[in-house]
py3Dmol code that shows the C-alpha trace and the ligand (Angstrom):
import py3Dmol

protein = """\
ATOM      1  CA  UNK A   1    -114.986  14.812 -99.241  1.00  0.00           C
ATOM      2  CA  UNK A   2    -118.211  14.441-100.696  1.00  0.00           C
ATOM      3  CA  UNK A   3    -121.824  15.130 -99.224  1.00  0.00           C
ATOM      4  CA  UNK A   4    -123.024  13.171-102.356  1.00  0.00           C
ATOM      5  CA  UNK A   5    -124.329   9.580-101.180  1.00  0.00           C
ATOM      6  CA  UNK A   6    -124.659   6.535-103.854  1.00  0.00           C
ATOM      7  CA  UNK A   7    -128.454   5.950-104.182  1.00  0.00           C
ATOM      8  CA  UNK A   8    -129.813   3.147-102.594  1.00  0.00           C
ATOM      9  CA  UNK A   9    -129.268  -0.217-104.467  1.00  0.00           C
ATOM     10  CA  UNK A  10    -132.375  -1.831-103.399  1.00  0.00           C
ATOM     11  CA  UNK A  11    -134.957   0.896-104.356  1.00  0.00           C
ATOM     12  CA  UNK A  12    -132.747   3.906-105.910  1.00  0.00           C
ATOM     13  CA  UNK A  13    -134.036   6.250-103.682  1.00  0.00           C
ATOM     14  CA  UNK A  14    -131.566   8.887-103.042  1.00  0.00           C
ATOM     15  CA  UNK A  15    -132.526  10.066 -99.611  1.00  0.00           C
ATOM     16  CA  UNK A  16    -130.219   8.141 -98.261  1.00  0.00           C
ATOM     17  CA  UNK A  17    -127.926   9.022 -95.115  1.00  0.00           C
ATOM     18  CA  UNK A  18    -124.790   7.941 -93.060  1.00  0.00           C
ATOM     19  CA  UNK A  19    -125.569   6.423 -89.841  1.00  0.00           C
ATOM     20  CA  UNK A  20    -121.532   5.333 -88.277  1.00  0.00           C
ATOM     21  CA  UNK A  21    -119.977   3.649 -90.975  1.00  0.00           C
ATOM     22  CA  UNK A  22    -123.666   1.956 -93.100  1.00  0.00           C
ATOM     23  CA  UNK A  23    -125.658   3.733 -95.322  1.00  0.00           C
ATOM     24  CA  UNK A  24    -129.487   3.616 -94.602  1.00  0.00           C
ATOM     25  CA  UNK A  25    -132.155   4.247 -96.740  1.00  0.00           C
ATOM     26  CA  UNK A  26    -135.310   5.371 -95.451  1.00  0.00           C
ATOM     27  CA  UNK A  27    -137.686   3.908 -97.590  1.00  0.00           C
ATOM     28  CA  UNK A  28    -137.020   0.326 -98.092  1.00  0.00           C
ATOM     29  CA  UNK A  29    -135.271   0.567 -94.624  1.00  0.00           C
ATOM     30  CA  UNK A  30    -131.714  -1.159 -96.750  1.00  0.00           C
ATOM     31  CA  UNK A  31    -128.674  -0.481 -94.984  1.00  0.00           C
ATOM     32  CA  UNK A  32    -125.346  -1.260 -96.599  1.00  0.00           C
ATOM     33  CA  UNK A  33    -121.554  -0.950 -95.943  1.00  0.00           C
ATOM     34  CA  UNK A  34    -120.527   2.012 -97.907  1.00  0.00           C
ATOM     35  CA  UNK A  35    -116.887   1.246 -99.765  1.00  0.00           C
ATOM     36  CA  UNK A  36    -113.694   2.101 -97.552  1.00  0.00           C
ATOM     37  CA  UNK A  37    -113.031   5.734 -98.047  1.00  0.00           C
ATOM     38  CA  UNK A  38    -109.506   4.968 -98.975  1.00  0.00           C
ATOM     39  CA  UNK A  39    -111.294   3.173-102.159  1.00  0.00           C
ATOM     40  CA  UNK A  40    -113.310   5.862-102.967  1.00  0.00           C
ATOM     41  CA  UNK A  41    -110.963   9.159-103.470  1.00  0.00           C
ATOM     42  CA  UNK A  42    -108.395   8.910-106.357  1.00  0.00           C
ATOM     43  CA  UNK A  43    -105.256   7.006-105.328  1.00  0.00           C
ATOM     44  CA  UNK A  44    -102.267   8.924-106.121  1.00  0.00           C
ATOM     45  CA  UNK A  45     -99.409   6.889-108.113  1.00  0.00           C
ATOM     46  CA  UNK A  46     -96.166   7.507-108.760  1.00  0.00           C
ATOM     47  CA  UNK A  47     -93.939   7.170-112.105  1.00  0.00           C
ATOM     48  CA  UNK A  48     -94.038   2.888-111.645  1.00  0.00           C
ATOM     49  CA  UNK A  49     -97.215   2.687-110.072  1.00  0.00           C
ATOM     50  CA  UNK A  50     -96.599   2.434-106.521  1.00  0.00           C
ATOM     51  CA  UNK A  51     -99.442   4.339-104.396  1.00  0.00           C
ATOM     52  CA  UNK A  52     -98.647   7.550-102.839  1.00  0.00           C
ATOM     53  CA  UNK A  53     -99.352   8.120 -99.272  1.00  0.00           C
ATOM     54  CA  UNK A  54     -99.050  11.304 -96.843  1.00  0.00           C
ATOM     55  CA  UNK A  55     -95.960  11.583 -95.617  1.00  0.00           C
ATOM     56  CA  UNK A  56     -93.885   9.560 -98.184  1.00  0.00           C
ATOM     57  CA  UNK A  57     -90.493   9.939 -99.771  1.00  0.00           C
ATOM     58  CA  UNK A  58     -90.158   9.887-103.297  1.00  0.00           C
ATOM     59  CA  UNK A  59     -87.187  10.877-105.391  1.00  0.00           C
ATOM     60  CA  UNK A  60     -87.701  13.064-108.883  1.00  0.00           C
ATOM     61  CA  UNK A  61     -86.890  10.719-111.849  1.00  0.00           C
ATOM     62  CA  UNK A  62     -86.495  14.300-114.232  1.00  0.00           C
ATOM     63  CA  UNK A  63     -85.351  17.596-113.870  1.00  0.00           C
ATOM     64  CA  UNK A  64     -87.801  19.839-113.809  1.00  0.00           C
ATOM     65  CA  UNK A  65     -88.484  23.575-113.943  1.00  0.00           C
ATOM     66  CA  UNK A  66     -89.699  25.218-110.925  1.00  0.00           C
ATOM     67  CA  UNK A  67     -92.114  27.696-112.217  1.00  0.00           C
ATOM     68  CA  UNK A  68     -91.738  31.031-111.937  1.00  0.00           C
ATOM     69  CA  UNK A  69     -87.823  30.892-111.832  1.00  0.00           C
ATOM     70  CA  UNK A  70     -84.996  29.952-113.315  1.00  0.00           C
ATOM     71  CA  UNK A  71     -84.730  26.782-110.535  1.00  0.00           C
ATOM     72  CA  UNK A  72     -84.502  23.379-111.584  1.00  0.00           C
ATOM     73  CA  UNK A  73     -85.388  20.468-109.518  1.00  0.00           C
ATOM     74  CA  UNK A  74     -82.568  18.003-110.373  1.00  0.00           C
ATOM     75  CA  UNK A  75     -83.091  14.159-111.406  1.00  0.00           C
ATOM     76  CA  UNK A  76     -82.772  12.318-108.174  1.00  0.00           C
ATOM     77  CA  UNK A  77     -83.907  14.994-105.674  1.00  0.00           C
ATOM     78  CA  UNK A  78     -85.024  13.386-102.577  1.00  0.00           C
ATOM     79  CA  UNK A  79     -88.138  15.055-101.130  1.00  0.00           C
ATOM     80  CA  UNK A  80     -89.156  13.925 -97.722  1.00  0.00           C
ATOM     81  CA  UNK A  81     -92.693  14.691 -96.333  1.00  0.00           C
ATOM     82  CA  UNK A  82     -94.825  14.588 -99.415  1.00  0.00           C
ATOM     83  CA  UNK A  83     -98.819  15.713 -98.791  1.00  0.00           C
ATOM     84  CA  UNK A  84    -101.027  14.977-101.475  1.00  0.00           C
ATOM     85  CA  UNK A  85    -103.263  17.486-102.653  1.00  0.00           C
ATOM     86  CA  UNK A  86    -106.067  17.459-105.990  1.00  0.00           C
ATOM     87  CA  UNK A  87    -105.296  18.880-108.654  1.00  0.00           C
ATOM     88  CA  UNK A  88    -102.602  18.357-111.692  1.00  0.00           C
ATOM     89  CA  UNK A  89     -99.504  18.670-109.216  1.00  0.00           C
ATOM     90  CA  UNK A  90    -100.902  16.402-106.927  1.00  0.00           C
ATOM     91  CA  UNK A  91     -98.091  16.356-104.846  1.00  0.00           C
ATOM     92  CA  UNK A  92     -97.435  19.023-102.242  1.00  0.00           C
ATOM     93  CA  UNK A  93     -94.287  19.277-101.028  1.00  0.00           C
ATOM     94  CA  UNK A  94     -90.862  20.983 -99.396  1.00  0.00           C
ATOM     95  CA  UNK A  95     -87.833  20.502-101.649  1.00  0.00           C
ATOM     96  CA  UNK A  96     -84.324  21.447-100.012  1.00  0.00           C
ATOM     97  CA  UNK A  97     -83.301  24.646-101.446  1.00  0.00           C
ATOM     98  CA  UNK A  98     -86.106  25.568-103.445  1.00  0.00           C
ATOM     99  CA  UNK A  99     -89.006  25.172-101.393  1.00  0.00           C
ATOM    100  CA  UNK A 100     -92.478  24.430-101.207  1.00  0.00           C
ATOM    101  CA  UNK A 101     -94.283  23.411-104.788  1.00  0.00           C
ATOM    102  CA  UNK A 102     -96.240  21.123-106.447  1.00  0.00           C
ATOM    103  CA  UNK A 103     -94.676  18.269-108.024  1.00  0.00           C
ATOM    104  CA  UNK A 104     -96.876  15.778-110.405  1.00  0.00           C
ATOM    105  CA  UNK A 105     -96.500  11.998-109.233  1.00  0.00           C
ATOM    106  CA  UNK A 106     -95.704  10.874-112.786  1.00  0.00           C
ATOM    107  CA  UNK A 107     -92.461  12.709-112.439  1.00  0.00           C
ATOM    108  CA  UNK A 108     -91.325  10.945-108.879  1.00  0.00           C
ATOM    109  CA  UNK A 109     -90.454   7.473-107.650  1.00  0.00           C
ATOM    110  CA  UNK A 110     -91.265   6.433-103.896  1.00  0.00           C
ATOM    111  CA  UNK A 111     -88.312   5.740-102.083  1.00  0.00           C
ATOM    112  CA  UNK A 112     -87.517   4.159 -98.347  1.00  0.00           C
ATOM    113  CA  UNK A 113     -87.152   7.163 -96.332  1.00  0.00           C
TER     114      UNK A 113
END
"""
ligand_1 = """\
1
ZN
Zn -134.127 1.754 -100.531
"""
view = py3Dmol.view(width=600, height=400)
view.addModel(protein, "pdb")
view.setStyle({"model": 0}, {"cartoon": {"style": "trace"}})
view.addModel(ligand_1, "xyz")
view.setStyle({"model": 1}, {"stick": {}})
view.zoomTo()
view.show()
């Protein structure tokens, strides 16, 4: 979340505010649709480009090092419950046997669950 708001495209002003879901500037009086949150934060992809959602299952297309241990996360791991988070392991998540860590979506593949 952001408390930044896109200047108004009539007039530029920036004292814009949120009233429900329009934007209304209060000196030309514009109001305008603001873009779909879901458009506006960084979409999360995996390794082929499918979008990431909360909640997901993906599977780990490499083995990879858990950090901080001599773990490995094996190709083909399937992790159930994903939660994305910011950040360069964008993925937050509860791997069988391991634990909770961040995984990196360019290392997974979204799977049915
Ligand atoms: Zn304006």
């Amino acid at each position: 979340m952001t408390d930044t708001l896109p200047p108004c495209p009539e007039c530029a002003s920036t004292l814009t505010y949120q009233m429900d879901a329009l934007l209304t500037c209060p000196e030309c009086g514009h109001e305008w649709e603001q873009a779909a949150p879901s458009d506006a934060v960084h979409k999360v992809r995996d390794s082929v480009g499918n979008v990431l959602r909360d909640g997901d299952t993906v599977t780990v297309i490499k083995d990879l090092k858990v950090k901080g241990s001599s773990s490995v996360v094996k190709v083909g791991t399937k992790v159930r419950g994903i939660r994305l988070v910011e950040g360069d392991h964008d993925i937050d998540c509860k791997i069988p046997g391991i634990g909770q860590m961040g995984l990196k979506s360019e290392f997974v593949k979204k799977t049915a669950s």
